[in-house]
C-alpha positions as CSV (number, residue, x, y, z in Angstrom):
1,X,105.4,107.2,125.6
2,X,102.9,106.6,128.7
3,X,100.7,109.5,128.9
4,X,99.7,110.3,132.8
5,X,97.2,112.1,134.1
6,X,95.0,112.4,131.4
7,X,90.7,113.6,131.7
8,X,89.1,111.0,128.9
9,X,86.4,112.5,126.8
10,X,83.6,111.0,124.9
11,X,81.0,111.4,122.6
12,X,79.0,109.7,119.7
13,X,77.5,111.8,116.6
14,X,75.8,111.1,113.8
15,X,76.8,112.6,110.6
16,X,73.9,112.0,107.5
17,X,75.0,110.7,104.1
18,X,74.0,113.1,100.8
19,X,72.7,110.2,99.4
20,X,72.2,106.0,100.7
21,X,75.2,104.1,99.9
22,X,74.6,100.5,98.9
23,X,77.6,97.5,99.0
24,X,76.9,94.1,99.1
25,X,74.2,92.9,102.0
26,X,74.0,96.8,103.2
27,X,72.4,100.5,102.6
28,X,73.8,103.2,104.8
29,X,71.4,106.8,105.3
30,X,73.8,107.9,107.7
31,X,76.7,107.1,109.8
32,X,77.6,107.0,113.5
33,X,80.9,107.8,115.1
34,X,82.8,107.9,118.6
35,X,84.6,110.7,119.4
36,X,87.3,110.4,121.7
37,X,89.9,113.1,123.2
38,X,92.4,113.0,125.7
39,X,93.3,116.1,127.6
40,X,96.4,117.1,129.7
41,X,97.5,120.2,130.6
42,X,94.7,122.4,128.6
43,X,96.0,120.1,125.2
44,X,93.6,117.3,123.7
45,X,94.3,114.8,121.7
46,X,91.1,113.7,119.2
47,X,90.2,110.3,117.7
48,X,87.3,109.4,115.9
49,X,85.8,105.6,115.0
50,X,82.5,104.3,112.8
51,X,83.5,100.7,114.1
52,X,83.2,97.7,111.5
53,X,79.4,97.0,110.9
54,X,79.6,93.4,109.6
55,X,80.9,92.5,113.0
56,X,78.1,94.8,115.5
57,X,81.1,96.5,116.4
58,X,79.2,100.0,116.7
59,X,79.3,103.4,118.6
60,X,77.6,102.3,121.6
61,X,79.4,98.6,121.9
62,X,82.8,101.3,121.4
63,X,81.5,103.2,124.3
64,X,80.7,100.3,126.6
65,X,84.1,98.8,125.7
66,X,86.0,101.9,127.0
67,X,83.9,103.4,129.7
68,X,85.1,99.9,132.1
69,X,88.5,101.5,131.5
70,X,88.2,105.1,132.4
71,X,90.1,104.8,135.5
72,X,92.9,103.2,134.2
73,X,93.2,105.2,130.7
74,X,93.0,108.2,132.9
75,X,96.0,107.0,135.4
76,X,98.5,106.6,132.4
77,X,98.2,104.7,129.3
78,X,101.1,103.6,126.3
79,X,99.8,102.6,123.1
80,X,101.9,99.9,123.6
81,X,99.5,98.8,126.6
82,X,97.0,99.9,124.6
83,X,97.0,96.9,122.5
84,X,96.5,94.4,125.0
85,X,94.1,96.9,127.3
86,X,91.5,96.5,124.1
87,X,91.1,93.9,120.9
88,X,91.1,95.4,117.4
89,X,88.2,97.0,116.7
90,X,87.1,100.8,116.8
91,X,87.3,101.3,120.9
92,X,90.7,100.8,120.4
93,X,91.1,103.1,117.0
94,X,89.6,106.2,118.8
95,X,92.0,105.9,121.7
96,X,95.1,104.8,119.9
97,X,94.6,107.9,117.9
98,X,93.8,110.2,120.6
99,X,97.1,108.9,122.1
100,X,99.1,109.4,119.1
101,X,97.6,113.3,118.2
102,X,98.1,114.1,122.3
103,X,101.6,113.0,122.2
104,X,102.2,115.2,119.1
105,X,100.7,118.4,121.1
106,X,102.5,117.4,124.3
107,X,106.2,116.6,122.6
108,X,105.8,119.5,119.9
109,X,106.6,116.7,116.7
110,X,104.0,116.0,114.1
111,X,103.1,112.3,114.3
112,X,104.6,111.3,111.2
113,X,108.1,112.6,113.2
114,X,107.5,110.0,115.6
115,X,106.6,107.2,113.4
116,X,109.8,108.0,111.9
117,X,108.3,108.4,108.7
118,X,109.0,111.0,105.9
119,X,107.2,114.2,105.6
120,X,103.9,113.0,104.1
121,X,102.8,113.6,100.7
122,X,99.5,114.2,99.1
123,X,98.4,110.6,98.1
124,X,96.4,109.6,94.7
125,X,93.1,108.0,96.0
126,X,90.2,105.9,94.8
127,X,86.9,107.4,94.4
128,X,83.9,105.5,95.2
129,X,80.8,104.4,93.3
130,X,78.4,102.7,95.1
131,X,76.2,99.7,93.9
132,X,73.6,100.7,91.7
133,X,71.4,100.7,88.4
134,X,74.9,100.9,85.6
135,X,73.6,104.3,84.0
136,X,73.8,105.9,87.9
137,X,77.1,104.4,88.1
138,X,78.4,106.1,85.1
139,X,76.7,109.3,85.9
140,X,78.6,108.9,89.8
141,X,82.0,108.2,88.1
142,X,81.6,111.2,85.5
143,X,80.5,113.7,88.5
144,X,84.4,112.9,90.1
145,X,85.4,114.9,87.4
146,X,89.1,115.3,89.3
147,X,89.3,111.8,90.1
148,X,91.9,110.0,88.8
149,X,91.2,106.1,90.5
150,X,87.6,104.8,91.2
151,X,86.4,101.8,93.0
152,X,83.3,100.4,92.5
153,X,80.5,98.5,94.8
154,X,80.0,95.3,93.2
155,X,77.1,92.5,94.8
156,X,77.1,89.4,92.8
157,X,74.0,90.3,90.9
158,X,74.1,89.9,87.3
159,X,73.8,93.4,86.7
160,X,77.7,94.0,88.1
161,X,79.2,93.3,84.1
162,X,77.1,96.0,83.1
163,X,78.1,97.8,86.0
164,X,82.1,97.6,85.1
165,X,81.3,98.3,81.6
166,X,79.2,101.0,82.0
167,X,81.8,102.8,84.3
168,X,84.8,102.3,82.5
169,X,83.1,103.6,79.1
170,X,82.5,106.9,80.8
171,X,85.9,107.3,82.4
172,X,88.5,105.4,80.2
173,X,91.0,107.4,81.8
174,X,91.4,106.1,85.3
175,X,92.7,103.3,87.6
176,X,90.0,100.5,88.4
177,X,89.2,98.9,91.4
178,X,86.2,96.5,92.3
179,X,85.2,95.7,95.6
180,X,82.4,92.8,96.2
181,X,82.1,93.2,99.5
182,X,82.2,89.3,99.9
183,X,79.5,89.4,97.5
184,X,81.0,86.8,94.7
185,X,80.5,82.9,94.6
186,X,83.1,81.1,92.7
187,X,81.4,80.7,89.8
188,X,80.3,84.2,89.7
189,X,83.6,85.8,89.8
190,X,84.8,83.3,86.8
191,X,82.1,84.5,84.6
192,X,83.2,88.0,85.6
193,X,86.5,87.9,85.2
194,X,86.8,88.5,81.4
195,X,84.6,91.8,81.6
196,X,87.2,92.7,84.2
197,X,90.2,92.1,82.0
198,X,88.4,93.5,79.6
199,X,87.3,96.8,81.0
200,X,91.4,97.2,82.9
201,X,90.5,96.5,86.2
202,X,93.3,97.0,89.1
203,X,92.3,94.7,91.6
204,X,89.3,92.9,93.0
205,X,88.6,93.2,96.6
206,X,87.4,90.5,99.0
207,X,85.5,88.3,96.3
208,X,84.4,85.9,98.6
209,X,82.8,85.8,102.0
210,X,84.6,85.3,105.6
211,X,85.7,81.7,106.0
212,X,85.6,81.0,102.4
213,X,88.9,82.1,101.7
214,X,89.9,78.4,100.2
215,X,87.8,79.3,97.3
216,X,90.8,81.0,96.1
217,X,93.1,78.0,96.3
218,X,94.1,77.2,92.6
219,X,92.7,80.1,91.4
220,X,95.0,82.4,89.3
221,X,93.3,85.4,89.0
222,X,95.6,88.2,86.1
223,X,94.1,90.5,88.3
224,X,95.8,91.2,92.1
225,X,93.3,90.2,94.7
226,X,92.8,92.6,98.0
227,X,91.7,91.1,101.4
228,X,89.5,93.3,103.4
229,X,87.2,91.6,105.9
230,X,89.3,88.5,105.9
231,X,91.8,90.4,107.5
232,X,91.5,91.9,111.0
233,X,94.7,92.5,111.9
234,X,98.1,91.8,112.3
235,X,97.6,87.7,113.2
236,X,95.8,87.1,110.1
237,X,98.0,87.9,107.6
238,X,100.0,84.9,107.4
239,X,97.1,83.1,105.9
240,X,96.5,84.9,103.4
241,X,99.7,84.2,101.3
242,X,99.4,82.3,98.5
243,X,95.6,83.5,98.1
244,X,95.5,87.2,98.2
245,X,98.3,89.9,97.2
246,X,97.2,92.8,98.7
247,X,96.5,93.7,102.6
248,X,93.5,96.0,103.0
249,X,94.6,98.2,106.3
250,X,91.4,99.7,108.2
251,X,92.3,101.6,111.3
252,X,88.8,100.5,112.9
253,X,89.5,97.2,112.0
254,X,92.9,96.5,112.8
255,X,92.4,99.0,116.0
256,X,94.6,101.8,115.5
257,X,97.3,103.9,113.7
258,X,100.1,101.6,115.9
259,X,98.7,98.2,114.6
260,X,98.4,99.7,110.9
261,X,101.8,100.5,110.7
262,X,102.8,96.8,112.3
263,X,100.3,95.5,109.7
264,X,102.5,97.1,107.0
265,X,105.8,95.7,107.9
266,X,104.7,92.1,108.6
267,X,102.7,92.6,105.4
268,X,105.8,93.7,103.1
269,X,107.9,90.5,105.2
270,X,105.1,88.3,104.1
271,X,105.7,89.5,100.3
272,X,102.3,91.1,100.3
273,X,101.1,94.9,99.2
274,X,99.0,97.4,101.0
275,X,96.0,99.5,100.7
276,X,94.7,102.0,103.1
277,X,91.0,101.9,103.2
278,X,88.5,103.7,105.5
279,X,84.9,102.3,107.1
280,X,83.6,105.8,105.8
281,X,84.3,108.6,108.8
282,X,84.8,112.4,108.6
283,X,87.9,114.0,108.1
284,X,89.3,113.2,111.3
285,X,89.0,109.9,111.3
286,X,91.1,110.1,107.9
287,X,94.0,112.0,109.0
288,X,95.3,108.9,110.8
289,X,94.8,106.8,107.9
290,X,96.4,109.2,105.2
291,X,99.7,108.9,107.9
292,X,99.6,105.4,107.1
293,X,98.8,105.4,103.7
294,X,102.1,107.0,103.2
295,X,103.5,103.2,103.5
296,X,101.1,101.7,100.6
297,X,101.0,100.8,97.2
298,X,96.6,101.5,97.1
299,X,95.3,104.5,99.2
300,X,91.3,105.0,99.4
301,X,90.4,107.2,101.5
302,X,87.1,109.1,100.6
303,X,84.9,108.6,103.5
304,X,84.1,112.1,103.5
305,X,83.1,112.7,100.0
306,X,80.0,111.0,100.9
307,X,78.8,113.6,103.8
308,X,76.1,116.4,103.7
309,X,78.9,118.4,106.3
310,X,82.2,117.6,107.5
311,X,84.6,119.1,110.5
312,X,85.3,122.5,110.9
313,X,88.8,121.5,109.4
314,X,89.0,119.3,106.5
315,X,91.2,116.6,104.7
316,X,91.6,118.5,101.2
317,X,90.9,116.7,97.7
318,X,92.3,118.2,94.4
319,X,93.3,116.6,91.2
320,X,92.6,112.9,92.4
321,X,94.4,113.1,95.8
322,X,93.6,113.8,99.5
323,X,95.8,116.0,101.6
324,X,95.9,116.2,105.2
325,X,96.6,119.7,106.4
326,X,98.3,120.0,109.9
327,X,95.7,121.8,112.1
328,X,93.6,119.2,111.5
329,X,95.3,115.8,113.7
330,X,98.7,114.8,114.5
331,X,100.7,118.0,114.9
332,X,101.2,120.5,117.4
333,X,100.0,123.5,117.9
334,X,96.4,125.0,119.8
335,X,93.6,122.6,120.3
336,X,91.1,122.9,117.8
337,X,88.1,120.4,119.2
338,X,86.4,118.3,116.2
């Protein structure tokens, strides 16, 4: 559906953290986000992006990416010419998703309608402890008292056995994920590796760093293995068979609700699983991604968890899952502006 005659609207914000967040090579205070709606005919459509920080793709680069195209976004836009208007990245995340929540106002059908999807579901997802001494780790994974799958920050340091061991004695109930971050060497994540048997870990996230992804050649791992920044989008999943087993799907990376879903199918053709992840975001920036994580087998999608305040409407979490309610993105109904 091309979208005609639209008024684009912008706007960056900053939304403080209750507490720094520390992963491997980063600490984050606070985060920033572009805001973008689409109005036509009194009825906006929002989208919200943080960008992906490990490649400078932030709020103002978003901003100086889309404001070239004003004129033509405003004349009539497709998501479909979307994707080769914009590269993935978070310029194109906030507008794809403006597009998609507009078209839901404007044809009166939710946006999982018109992905011709199923009514969605409330989704178990993973709860996040960031890297830190073990004992605050443990005390982090005790406070999600309702959480039912938890993901820790790993970095490479020594200290990350101590870490896994430390969480998983104070919640021996959950699902366990570990995410390095590219923080591992080989070596490192061989000495690891029985602490994570050990302590029932789920899957390891993107061990190794960008362009290192031969490290994983020969190495059989009992543990699936999740690719997150070695995979942008849709063109590099092909080579990742054979090394990982499991797509991590960020709308600001992959650019959009349109290229998540056709990172999904060529995954599942590939023989490869998926997560949802997020880049942290409020609630509007999850709605999109909770649409999509109706499609995968690993959903992890508590960006806003982590905020001192959140929007006015809010992605709901109870007993270990996140819910999206309707007035929020994606389904018609009266404006309500983020």
């Amino acid at each position: 559906m091309s979208i005609e005659s639209t008024m684009l609207h912008t706007k960056i914000e900053q939304w403080p953290l209750t507490a720094p967040f520390r992963l491997a090579g980063y600490t984050f205070n606070a985060i920033e986000v572009l805001v973008v709606g689409l109005e036509k005919n009194g009825n906006i459509g929002w989208g919200e992006a943080v960008g992906v920080y490990y490649l400078n793709d932030t709020s103002v680069s978003m901003l100086k990416q889309i404001e070239p195209l004003r004129p033509m976004i405003e004349a009539g836009i497709s998501r479909n010419s979307l994707q080769e208007l914009l590269p993935p990245g978070g310029a194109r995340n906030a507008i794809d998703c403006a597009l998609w929540d507009l078209e839901a106002k404007l044809s009166g059908r939710p946006v999982w309608q018109i992905a011709e999807l199923n009514k969605p579901r409330p989704l178990l997802t993973t709860f996040t402890c960031g890297a830190d001494d073990p004992e605050k780790m443990a005390a982090v994974a005790r406070d999600y008292k309702n959480a039912r799958a938890l993901k820790l920050k790993l970095t490479g340091e020594p200290s990350d056995a101590e870490r896994v061991r430390a969480v998983r004695e104070a919640r021996t109930d959950v699902w366990l994920g570990v995410d390095a971050n590219q923080g591992f060497t080989r070596a490192s994540l061989e000495h690891l590796m029985p602490i994570l048997i050990e302590a029932r870990v789920s899957l390891i996230e993107q061990p190794f760093q960008i362009g290192q992804e031969t490290l994983l050649d020969g190495f059989h791992s009992p543990i699936p293995i999740a690719a997150d920044e070695s995979v942008q989008s849709v063109s590099d999943i092909a080579g990742l068979v054979g090394r990982f087993n499991v797509v991590n799907i960020k709308l600001d990376k992959c650019g959009g609700l349109t290229e998540g879903l056709a990172t999904v199918r060529t995954a599942r053709a590939l023989g490869l699983d998926t997560m949802v992840g997020n880049m942290m975001g409020t609630s509007l920036a999850m709605a999109p991604a909770f649409v999509l994580g109706q499609l995968c087998q690993v959903v992890d999608l508590d960006g806003p968890v982590f905020l001192k305040t959140d929007r006015a409407i809010t992605v709901d979490y109870s007993n270990g899952t996140i819910r999206c309610p309707e007035g929020l993105w994606g389904a018609p109904g009266r404006t309500v502006a983020p």
